[in-house]
Kinemage of the C-alpha trace (Angstrom):
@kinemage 1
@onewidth
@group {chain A} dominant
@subgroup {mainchain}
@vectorlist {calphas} color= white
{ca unk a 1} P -60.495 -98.817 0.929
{ca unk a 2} L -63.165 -100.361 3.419
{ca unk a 3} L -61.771 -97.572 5.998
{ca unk a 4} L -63.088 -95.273 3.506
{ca unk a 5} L -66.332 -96.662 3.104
{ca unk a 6} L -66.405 -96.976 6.891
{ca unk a 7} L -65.638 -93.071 7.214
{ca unk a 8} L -68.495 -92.437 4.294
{ca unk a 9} L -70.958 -94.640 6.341
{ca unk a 10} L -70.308 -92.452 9.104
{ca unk a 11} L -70.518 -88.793 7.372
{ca unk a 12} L -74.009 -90.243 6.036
{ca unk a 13} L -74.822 -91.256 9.295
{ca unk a 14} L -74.476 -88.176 10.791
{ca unk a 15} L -76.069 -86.447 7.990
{ca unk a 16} L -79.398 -88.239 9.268
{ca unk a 17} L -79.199 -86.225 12.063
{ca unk a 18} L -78.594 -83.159 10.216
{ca unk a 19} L -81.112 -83.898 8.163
{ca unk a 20} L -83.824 -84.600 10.990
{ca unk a 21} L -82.447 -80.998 12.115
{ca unk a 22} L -83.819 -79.266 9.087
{ca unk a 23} L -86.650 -80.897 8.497
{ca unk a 24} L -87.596 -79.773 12.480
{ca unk a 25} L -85.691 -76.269 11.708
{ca unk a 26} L -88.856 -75.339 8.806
{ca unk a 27} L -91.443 -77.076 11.680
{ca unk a 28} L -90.625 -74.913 14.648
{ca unk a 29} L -88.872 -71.553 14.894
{ca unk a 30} L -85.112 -72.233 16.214
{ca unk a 31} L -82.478 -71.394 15.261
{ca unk a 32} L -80.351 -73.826 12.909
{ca unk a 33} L -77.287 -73.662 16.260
{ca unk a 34} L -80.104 -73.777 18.860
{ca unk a 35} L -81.106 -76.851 16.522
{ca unk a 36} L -77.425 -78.360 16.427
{ca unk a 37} L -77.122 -78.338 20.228
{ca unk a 38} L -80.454 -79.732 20.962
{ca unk a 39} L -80.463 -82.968 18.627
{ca unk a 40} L -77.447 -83.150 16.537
{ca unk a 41} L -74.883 -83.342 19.649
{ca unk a 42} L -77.062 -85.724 21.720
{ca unk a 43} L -77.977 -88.183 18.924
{ca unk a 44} L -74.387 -88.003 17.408
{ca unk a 45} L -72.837 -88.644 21.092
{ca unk a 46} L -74.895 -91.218 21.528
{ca unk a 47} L -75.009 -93.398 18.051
{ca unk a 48} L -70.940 -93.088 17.416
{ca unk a 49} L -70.897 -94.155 21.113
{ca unk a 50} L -72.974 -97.161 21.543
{ca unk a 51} L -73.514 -98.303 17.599
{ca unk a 52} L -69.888 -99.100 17.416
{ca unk a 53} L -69.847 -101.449 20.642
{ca unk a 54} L -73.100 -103.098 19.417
{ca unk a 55} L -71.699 -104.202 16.151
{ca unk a 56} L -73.101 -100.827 13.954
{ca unk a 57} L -69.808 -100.340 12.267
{ca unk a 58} L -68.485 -104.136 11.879
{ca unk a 59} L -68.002 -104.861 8.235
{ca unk a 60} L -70.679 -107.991 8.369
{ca unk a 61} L -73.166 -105.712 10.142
{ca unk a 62} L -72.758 -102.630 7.318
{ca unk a 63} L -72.371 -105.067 4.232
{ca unk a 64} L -75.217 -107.655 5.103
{ca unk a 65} L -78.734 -106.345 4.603
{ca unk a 66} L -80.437 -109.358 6.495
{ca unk a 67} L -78.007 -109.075 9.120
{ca unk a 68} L -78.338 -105.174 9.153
{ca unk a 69} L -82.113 -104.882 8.692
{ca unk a 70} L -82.235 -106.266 12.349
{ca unk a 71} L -79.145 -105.318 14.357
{ca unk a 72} L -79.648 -101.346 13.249
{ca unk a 73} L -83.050 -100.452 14.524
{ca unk a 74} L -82.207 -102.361 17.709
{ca unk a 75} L -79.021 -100.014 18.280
{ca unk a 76} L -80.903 -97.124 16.469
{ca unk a 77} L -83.946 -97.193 19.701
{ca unk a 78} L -81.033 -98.070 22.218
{ca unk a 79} L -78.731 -95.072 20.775
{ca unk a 80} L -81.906 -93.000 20.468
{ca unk a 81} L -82.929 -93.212 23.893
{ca unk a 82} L -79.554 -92.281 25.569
{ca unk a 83} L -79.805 -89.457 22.833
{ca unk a 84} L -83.279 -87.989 24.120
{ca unk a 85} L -81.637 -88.630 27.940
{ca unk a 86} L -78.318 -86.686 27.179
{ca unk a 87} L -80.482 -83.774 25.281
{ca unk a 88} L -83.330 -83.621 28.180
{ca unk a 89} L -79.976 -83.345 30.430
{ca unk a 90} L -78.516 -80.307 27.919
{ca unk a 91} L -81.693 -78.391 28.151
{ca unk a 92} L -82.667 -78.618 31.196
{ca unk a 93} L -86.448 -80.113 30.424
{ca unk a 94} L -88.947 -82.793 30.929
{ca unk a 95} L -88.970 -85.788 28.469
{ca unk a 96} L -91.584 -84.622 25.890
{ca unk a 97} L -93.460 -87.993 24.523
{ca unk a 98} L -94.189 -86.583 20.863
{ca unk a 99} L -90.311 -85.492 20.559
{ca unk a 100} L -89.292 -89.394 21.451
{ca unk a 101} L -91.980 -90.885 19.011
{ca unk a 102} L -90.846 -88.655 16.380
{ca unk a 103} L -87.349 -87.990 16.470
{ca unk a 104} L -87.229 -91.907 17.020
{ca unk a 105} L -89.396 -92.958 14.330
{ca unk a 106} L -88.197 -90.331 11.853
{ca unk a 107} L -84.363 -90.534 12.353
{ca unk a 108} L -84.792 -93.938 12.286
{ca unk a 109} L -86.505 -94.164 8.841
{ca unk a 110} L -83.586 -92.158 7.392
{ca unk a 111} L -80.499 -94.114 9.373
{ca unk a 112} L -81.955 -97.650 8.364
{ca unk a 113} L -82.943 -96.121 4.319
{ca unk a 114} L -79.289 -94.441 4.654
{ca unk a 115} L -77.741 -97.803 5.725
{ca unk a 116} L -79.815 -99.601 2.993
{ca unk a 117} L -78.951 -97.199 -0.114
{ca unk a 118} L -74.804 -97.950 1.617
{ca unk a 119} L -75.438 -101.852 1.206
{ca unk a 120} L -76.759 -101.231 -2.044
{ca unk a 121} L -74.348 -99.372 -3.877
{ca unk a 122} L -71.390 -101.239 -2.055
{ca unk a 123} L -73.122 -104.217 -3.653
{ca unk a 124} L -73.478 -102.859 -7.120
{ca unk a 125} L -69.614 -101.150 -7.103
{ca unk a 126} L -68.357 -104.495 -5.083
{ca unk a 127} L -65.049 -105.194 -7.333
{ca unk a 128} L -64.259 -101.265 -7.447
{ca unk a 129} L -64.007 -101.649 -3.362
{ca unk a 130} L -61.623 -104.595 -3.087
């Protein structure tokens, strides 16, 4: 069962980055694959890469909410930065400073409120995940 929750924790995850996606889709006009390529492949490449070897996916990181609360956003802004490296890299561009502060701040709002709600109702549904 935890590999379960472990594979849930991931799909939500990765919906934050989907997410940040269409919120930006209805702010700029892109397309929704122009808008995959640019930010869902870098960010996902880089948080499944580097969250896991920081400790983003052990069970006392993703069950723990004092323990989480601090070890996320440090791998979030370490993950995030590789991200907006690997996507300045895809497209060929300059760093823009408003993209980083955003797509930093925002996605990072939703991954640590995703990881939060996960604690939560792993808490609540505890004995139905043993």
């Amino acid at each position: 069962m935890k590999f379960v929750l472990l594979i849930l924790l991931a799909v939500g995850d990765f919906s934050v980055f989907l997410l940040f996606v269409i919120f930006g889709k209805s702010e700029h006009d892109i397309t929704l694959s122009q808008s995959y390529i640019r930010t869902v492949i870098p960010f996902s490449i880089a948080w499944f890469t580097i969250s896991p070897l920081l400790g983003g996916y052990r069970f006392s990181t993703i069950y723990k909410f004092r323990k989480s609360i601090f070890k996320i956003p440090i791998i979030w802004i370490m993950s995030a930065i590789v991200a907006i490296i690997i996507r300045s890299f895809i497209l060929d561009r300059s760093i823009v400073i408003s993209f980083v502060i955003v797509s930093i701040l925002v996605q990072g709002i939703l991954l640590i409120g995703w990881r939060f709600i996960f604690i939560l109702i792993t808490k609540i549904f505890k004995h139905n995940f043993e």
